[in-house]
C-alpha positions as CSV (number, residue, x, y, z in Angstrom):
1,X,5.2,8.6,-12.7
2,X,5.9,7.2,-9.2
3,X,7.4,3.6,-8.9
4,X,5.0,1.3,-7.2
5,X,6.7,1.2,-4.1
6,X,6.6,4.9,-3.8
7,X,3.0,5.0,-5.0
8,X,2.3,2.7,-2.2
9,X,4.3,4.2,0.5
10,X,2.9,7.3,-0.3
11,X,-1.0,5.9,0.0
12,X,0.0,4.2,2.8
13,X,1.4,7.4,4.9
14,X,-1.9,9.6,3.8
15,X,-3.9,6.6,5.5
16,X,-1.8,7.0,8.8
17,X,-2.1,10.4,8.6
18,X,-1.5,11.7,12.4
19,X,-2.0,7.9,13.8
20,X,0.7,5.6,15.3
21,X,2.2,2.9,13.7
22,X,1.1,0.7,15.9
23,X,-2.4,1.0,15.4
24,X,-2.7,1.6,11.8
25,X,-0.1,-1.4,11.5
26,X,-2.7,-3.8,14.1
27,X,-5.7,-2.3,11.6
28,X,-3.8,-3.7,8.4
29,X,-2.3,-6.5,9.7
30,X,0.7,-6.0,9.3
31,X,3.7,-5.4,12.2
32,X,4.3,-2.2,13.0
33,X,8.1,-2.6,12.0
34,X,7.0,-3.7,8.5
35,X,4.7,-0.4,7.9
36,X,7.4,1.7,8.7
37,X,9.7,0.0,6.4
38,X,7.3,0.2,4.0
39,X,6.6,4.0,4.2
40,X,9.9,4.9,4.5
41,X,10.8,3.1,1.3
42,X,13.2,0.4,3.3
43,X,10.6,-2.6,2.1
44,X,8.9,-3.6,-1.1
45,X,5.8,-5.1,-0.3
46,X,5.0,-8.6,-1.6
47,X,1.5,-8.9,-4.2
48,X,0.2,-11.0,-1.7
49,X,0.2,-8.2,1.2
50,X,-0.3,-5.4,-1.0
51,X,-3.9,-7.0,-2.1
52,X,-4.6,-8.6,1.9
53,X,-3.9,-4.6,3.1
54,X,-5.9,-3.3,-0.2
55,X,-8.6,-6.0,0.9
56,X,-8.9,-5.1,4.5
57,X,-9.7,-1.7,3.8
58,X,-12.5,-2.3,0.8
59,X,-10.0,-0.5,-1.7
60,X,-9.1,-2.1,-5.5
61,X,-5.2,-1.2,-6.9
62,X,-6.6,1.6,-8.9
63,X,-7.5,3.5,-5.7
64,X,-4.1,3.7,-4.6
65,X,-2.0,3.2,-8.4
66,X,-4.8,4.7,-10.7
67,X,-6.6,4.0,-13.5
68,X,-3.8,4.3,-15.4
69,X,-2.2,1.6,-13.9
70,X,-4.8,-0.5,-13.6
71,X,-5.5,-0.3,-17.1
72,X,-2.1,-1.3,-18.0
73,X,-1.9,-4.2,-15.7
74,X,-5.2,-5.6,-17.3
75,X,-3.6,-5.6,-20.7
76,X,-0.7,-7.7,-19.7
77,X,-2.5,-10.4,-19.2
């Protein structure tokens, strides 16, 4: 099983798909420099801009970590 970081990176370079950085960084709100950190595994991202990127695109964690995840996470508390 991926780390989240990896998990995220990895969603995070299927939604770029053949688009620059610099737009799919000015669509998420984020800088440019910070989604290419983060998809080249240089940067964890933070909670807080994990959900605001999650948010701005209408998605919940267990689109991009899984059910299985998700449901783990909920158990915690």
């Amino acid at each position: 099983m991926p780390s989240l970081d990896e998990a995220f990176a990895r969603f995070l370079s299927t939604h770029r798909g053949d688009r620059s950085y610099a737009l799919v960084a000015r669509e998420l709100g984020i800088a440019e420099s910070t989604l290419y950190r983060l998809i080249n595994g240089d940067q964890s991202a933070t909670l807080e801009k994990v959900e605001t990127i999650l948010q701005k695109l209408g998605l919940k964690p267990a689109d991009v970590f899984g059910e299985e995840f998700y449901r783990k996470r909920g158990r915690r508390g």
